[in-house]
OpenMM code with the backbone's topology and positions (N, CA, C; nanometers):
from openmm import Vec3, app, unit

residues = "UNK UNK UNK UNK UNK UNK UNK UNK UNK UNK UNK UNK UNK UNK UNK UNK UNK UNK UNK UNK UNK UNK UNK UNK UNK UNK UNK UNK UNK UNK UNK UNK UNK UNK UNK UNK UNK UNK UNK UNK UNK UNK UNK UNK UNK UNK UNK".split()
positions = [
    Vec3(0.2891, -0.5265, -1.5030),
    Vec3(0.2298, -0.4335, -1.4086),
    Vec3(0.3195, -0.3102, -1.3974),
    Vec3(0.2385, -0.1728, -1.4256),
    Vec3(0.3258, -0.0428, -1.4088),
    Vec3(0.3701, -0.0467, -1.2434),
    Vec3(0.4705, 0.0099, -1.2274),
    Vec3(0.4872, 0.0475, -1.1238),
    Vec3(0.4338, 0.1354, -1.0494),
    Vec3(0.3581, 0.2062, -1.0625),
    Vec3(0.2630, 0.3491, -1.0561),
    Vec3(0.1259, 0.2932, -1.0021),
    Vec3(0.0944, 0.1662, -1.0570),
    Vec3(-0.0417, 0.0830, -1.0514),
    Vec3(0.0248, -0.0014, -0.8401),
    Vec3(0.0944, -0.0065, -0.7647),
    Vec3(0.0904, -0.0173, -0.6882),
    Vec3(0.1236, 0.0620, -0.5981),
    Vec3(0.0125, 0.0526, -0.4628),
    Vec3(-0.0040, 0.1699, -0.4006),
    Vec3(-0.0004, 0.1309, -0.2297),
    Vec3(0.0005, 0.1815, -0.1041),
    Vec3(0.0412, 0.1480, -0.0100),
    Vec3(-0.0862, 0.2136, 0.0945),
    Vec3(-0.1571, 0.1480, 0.1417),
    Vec3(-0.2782, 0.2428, 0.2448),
    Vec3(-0.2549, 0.1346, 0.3861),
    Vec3(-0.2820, 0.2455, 0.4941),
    Vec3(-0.2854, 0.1570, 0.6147),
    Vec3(-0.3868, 0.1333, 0.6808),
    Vec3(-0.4372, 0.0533, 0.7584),
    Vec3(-0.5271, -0.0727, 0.8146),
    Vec3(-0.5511, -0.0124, 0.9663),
    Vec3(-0.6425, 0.1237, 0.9482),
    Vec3(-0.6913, 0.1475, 1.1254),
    Vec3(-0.6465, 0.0338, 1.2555),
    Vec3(-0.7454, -0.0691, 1.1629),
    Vec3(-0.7261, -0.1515, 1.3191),
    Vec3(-0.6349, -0.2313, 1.3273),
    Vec3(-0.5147, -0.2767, 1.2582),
    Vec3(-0.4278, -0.3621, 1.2839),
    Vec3(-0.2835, -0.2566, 1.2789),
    Vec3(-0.3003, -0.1454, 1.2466),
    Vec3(-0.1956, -0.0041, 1.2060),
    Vec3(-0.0852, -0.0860, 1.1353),
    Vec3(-0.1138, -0.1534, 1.0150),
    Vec3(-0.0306, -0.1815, 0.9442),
    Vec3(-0.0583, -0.1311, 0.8420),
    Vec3(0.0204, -0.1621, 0.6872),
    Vec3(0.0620, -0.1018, 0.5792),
    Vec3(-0.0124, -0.2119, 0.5079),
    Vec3(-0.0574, -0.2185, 0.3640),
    Vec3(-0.1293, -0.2925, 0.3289),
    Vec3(-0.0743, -0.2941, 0.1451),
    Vec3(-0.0311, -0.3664, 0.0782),
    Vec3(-0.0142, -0.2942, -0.0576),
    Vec3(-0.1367, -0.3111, -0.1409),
    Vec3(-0.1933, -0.2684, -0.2249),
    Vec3(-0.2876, -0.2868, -0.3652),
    Vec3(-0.1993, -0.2910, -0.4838),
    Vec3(-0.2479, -0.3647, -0.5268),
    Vec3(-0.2358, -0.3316, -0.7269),
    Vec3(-0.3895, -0.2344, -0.7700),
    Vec3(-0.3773, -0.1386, -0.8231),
    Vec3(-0.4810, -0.0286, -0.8678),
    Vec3(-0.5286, -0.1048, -0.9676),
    Vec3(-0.4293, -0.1548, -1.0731),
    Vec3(-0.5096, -0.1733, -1.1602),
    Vec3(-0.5917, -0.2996, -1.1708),
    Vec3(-0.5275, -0.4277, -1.1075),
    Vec3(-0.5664, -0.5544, -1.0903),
    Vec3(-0.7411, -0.5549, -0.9836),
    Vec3(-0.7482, -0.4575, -0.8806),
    Vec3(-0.7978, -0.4165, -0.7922),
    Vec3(-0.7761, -0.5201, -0.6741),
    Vec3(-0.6597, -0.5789, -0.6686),
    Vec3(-0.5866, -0.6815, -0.5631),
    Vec3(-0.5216, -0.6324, -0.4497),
    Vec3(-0.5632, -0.6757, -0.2915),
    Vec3(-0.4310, -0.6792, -0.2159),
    Vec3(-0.2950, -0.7597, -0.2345),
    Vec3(-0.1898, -0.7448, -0.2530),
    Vec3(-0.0970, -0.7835, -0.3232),
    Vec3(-0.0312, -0.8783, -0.1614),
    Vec3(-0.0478, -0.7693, -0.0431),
    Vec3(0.0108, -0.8298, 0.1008),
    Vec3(-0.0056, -0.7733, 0.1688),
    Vec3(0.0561, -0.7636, 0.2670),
    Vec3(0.0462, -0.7223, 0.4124),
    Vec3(0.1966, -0.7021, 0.5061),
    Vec3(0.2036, -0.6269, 0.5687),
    Vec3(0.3402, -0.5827, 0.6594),
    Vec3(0.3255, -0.6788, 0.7797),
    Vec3(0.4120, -0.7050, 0.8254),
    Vec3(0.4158, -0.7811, 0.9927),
    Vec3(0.4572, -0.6559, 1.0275),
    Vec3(0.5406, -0.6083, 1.0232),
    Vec3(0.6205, -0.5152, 1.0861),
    Vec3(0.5939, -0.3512, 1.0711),
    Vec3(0.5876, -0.2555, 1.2027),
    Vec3(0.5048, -0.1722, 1.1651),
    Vec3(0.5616, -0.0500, 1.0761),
    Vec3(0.5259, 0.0747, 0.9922),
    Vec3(0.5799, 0.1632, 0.9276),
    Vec3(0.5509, 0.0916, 0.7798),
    Vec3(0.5828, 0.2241, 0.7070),
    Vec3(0.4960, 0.1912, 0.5347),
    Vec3(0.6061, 0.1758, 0.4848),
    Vec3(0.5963, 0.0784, 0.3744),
    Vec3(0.6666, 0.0128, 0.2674),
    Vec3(0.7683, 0.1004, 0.1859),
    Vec3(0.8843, 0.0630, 0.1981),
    Vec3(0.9822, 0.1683, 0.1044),
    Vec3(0.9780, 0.1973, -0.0339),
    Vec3(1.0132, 0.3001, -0.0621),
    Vec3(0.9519, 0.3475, -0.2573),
    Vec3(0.8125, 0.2929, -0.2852),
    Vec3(0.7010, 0.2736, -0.1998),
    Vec3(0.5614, 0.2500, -0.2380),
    Vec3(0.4872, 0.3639, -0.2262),
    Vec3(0.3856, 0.4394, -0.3209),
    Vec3(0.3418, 0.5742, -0.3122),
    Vec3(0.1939, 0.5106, -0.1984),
    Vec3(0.1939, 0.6222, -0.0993),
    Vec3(0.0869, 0.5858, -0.0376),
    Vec3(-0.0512, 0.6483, -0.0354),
    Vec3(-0.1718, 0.5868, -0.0745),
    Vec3(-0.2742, 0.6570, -0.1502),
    Vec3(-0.3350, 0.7553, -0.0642),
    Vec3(-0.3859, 0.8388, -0.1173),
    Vec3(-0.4580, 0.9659, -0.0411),
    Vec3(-0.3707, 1.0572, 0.0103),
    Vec3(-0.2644, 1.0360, -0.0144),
    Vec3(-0.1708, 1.1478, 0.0071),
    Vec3(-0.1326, 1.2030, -0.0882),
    Vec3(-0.1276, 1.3586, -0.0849),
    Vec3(-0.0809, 1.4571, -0.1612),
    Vec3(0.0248, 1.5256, -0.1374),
    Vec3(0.0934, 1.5708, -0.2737),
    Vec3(0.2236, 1.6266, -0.2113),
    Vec3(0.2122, 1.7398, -0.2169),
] * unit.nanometer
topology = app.Topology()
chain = topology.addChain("A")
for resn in residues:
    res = topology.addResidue(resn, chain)
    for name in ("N", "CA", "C"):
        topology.addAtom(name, app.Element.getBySymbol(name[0]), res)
């Protein structure tokens, strides 16, 4: 799995962080704890 192929979006109603694999089209997990995942690109954001 590229590293590029996982991506980080957050969850309105629980305001957590959520990871995907893009290419697998898998949730990979889930955060307990709140704030987004370190070195994970988070989708729909542009730089």
């Amino acid at each position: 799995m590229a590293k590029k192929d996982l991506v980080q979006v957050r969850n309105p109603k629980t305001d957590r962080y959520i990871k995907i694999d893009r290419g697998a089209g898998k949730i990979i997990g889930h955060k307990k704890t709140p704030g987004p995942y370190k070195n994970v690109p988070v989708a729909g954001k542009h730089r």
